[in-house]
C-alpha positions as CSV (number, residue, x, y, z in Angstrom):
1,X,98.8,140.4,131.5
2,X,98.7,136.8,131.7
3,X,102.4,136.6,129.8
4,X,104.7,133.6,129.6
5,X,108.3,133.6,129.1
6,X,109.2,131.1,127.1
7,X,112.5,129.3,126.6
8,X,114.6,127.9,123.8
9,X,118.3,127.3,122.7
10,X,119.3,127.6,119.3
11,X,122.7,125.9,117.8
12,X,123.7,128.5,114.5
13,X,127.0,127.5,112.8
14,X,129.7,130.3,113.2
15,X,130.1,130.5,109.3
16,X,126.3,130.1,108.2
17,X,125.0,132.8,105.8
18,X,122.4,131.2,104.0
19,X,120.6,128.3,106.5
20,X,119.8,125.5,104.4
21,X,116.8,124.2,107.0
22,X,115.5,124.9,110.4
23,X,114.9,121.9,112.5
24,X,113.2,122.1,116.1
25,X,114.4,119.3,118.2
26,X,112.0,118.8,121.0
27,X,112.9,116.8,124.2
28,X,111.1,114.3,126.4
29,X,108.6,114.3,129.0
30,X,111.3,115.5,132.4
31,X,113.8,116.6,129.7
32,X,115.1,120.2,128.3
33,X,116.6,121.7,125.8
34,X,119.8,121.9,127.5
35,X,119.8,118.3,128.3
36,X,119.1,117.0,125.2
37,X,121.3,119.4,123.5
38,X,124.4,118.1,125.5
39,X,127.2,116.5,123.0
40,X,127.5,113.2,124.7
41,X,124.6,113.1,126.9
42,X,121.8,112.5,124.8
43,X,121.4,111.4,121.1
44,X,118.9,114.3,119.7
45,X,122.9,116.3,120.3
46,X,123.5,115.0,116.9
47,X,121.3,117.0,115.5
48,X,123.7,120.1,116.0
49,X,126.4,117.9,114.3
50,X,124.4,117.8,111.3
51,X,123.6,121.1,111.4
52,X,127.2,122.3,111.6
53,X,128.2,119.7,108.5
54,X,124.6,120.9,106.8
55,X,124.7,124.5,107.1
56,X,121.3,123.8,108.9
57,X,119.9,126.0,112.7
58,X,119.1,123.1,115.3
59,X,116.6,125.1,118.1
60,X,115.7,123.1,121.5
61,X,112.7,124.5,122.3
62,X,112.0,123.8,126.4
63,X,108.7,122.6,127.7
64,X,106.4,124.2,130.4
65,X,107.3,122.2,133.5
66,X,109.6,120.0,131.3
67,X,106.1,118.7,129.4
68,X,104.8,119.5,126.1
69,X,100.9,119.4,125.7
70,X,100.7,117.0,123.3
71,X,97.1,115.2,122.1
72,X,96.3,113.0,125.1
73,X,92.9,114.0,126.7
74,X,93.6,111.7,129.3
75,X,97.0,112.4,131.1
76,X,96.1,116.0,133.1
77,X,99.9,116.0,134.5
78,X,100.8,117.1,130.5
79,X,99.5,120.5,131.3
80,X,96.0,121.0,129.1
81,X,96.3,124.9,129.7
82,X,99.8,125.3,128.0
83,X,99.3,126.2,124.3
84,X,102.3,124.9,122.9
85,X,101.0,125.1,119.2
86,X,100.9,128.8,120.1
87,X,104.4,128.9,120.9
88,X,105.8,127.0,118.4
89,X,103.5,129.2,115.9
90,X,105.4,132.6,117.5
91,X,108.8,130.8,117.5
92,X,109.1,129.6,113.5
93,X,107.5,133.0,112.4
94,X,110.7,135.0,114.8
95,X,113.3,132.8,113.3
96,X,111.8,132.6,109.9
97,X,111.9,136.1,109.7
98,X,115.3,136.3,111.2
99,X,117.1,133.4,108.9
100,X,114.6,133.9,105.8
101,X,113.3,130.5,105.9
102,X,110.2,129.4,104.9
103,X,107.4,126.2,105.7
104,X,109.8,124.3,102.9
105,X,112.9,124.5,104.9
106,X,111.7,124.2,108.1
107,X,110.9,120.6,110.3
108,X,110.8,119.1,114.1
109,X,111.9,115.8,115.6
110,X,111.6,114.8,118.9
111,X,111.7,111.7,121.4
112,X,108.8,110.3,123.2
113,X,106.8,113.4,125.1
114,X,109.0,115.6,122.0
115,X,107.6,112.8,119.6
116,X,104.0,113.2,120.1
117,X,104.1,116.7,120.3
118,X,105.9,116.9,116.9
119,X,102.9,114.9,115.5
120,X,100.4,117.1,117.4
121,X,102.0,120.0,115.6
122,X,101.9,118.4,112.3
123,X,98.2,117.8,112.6
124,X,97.3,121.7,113.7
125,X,99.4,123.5,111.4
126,X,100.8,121.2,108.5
127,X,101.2,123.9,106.2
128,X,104.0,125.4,108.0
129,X,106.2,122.3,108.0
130,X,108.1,120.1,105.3
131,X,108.0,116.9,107.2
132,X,108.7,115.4,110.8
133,X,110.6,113.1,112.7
134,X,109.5,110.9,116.2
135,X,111.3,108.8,118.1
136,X,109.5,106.3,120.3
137,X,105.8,108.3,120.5
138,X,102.5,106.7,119.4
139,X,99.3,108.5,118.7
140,X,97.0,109.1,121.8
141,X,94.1,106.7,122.0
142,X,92.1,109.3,123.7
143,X,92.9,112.4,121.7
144,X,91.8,116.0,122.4
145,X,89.0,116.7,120.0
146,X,89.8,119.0,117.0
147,X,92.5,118.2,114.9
148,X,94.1,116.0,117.6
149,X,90.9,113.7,116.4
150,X,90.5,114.4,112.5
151,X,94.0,114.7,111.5
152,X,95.6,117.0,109.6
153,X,94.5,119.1,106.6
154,X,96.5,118.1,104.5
155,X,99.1,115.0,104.5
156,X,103.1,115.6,106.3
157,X,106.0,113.6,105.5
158,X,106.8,111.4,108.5
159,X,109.4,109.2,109.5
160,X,108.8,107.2,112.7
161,X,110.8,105.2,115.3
162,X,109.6,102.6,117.7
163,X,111.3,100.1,119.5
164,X,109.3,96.7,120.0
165,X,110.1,96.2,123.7
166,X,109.3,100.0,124.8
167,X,108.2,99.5,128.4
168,X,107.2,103.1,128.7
169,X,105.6,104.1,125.0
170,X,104.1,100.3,124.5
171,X,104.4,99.2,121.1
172,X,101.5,97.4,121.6
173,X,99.6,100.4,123.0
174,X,97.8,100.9,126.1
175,X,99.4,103.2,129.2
176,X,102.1,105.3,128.9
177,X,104.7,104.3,131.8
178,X,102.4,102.1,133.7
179,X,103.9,102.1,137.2
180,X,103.3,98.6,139.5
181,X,100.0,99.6,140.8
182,X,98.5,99.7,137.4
183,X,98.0,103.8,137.5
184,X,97.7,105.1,134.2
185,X,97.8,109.2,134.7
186,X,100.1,109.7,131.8
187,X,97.2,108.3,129.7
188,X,97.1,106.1,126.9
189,X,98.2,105.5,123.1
190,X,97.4,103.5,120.2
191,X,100.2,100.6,118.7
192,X,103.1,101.5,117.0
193,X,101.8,100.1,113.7
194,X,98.7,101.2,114.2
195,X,99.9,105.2,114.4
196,X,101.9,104.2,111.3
197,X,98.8,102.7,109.6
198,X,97.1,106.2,110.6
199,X,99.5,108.4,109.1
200,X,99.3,105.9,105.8
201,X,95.8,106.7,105.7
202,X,96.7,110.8,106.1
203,X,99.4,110.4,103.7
204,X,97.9,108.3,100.8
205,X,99.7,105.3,101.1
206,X,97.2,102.5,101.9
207,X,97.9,101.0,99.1
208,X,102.0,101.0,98.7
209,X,103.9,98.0,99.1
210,X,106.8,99.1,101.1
211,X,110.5,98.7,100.3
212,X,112.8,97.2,103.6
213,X,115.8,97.4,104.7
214,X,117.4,95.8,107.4
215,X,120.1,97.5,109.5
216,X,122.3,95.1,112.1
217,X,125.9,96.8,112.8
218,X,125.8,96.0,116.5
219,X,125.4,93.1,118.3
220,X,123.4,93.0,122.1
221,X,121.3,96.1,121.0
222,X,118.2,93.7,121.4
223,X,118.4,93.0,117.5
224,X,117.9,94.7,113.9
225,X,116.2,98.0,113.0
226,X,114.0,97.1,110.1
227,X,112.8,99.8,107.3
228,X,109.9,100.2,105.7
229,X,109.9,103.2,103.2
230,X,106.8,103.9,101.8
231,X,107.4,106.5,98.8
232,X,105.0,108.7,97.1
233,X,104.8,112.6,97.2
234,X,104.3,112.9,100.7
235,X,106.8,109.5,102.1
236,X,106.6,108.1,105.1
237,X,109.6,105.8,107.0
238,X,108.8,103.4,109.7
239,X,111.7,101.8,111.6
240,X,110.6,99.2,113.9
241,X,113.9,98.6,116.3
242,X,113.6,94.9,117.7
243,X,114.5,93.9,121.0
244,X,114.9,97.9,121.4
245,X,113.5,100.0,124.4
246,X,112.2,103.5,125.0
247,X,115.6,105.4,124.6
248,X,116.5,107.4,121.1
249,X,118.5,104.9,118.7
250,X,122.4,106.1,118.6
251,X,125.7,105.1,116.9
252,X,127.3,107.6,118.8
253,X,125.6,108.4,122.0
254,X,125.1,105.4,124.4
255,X,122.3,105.6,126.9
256,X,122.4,103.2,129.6
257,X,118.8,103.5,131.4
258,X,118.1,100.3,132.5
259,X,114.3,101.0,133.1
260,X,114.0,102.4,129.5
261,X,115.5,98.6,128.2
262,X,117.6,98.0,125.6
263,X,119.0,101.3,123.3
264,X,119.0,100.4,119.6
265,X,122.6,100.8,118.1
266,X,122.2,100.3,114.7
267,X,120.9,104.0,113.5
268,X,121.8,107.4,114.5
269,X,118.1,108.9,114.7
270,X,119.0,112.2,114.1
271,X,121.0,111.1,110.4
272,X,118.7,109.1,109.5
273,X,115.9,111.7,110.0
274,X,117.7,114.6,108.6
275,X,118.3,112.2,105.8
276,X,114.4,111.7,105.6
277,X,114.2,115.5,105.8
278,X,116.7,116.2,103.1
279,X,114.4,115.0,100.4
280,X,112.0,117.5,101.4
281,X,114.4,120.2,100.5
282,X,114.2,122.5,97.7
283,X,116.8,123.0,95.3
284,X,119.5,125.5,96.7
C-alpha cells in the first residue's frame, strides 16, 4: 500500500562486461529521461556517448510529475511529498548489485531542476557517491531543514556550471523563473558564486588559489567559459560561461530556446564532467 512505480532508462554498451562507472543523468524541471536521453535533442545525450567510448552505464532516472524534490522549502509545485533520496537510494543499490559497482564508481549530473537535485543528493547521502556534476542549478536560499541546511557529512567532489546571463537560474540569485508579474512559486536560490563559495567551505578549499583556464572555440555563444579548478583531495571545478543562458553548454548539441538566452558553445558538459569524474576513479 501506498506504492509508486518509478521510472528510469538505462543506456548499457552491447559489449560491456566489467562497467567502469555508473553515472545518473538527471533532467530538468518539465524534462524526462527520454527527452534528455535523445541523441540530438538535448546535450545531457552525450553522456551515453561517453559511456559507449568509456565502457561506463548512463541511467535517466525520470521525475514525479517531470519534478525532482530538490532542497527549496519555498517552491510547493516541486512536490515536498516525493522522496526522491529514497528512490535514488533503492535505484544505485539495484544496479550496484546488478553491475558490481560500488560508491567509488558511481556519480550523477544533471541540469537545472536535475542540477539541484544532484546536490541535494550529495548532501543526504555523500558516502554513496564519488563526485557530481550540475549544470545551471544554484543552492536554494530557503532550504529544507536537515541536511538541505547543514550540508553534507562529509565533503563531495563537485564540478559546477553557470552561465552569467541565466534568466531562469539567476546567477545573481533570487527567483527561479520569475514570470512578468513578479510571482516567485518556483522559489528562490543563492548566487552562483556564492553556491560555489559554499561547497569551498564543505570541501576544504577556502584557502586555494585557483588555477583558470579560459575556453573560446566559438564565436556569438555570448563569450568565453572560464575555469577555475580548485584541487585538493576532494576538487571542485567552477565554470562560469559569460554571456551564456539557462541551457546545458554543447559542442555538439545546439539548443535554440530563445527564452533560455544564449547556449554556451565552447564545452561539451557532459566531457568535461565525466572528465571531472574520471579522476575520482580507482585504478582498473
Amino acid at each position: 500500500m501506498g506504492a509508486v512505480r518509478r521510472e528510469f532508462l538505462i543506456h548499457v554498451p552491447a559489449s560491456l562486461t566489467r562497467p567502469r562507472a555508473l553515472m545518473f543523468v538527471l533532467h530538468g524541471g518539465g524534462g524526462s529521461g527520454g527527452q534528455v536521453a535523445n541523441f540530438g535533442v538535448h546535450p545531457l545525450s552525450v553522456f551515453r556517448t561517453v559511456a559507449e567510448r568509456e565502457g561506463a552505464i548512463a541511467v535517466y532516472p525520470l521525475g514525479i510529475d517531470q519534478q525532482w524534490n530538490d532542497c527549496r522549502s519555498d517552491a510547493p509545485a516541486i512536490g515536498e511529498a516525493v522522496d526522491d533520496v529514497a528512490f535514488f537510494d533503492a535505484l544505485l543499490a539495484q544496479l550496484s548489485s546488478q553491475f558490481g559497482i560500488g560508491p567509488e564508481r558511481s556519480f550523477i549530473a544533471g541540469g537545472s531542476n536535475g542540477a539541484m537535485m544532484a546536490m541535494r543528493y550529495a548532501f543526504e547521502r555523500p558516502e554513496r557517491i564519488a563526485a557530481i556534476a550540475t549544470s545551471m542549478g544554484n543552492l536554494p536560499a530557503q532550504p529544507e531543514p536537515g541536511r538541505c541546511t547543514t550540508g553534507p557529512a562529509q565533503p563531495v567532489p563537485i564540478a559546477m556550471f553557470h552561465g552569467a546571463a541565466d534568466p531562469a537560474m539567476p546567477y545573481a540569485g533570487g527567483c527561479v523563473v520569475q514570470n512578468v508579474t513578479g510571482n516567485c512559486s518556483r522559489g528562490t536560490v543563492i548566487s552562483a558564486e556564492a553556491t560555489r563559495d559554499r561547497w569551498l567551505a564543505i570541501n576544504g578549499l577556502t584557502t586555494i588559489v585557483p588555477q583558470v583556464t579560459r575556453v573560446n572555440v566559438n564565436s556569438g555563444d555570448g563569450g568565453e567559459a572560464v575555469r577555475s579548478s580548485y584541487p585538493g583531495p576532494f576538487p571542485i571545478d567552477w565554470w562560469r560561461l559569460e554571456g551564456a543562458g539557462h541551457s546545458t553548454p554543447s559542442l555538439s548539441v545546439f539548443l535554440n530556446v530563445p527564452d533560455a538566452g544564449l547556449q554556451n558553445r565552447d564545452v561539451e558538459f557532459a566531457e568535461a564532467a565525466y572528465a571531472f569524474f574520471r579522476t575520482r576513479l580507482p585504478p582498473d
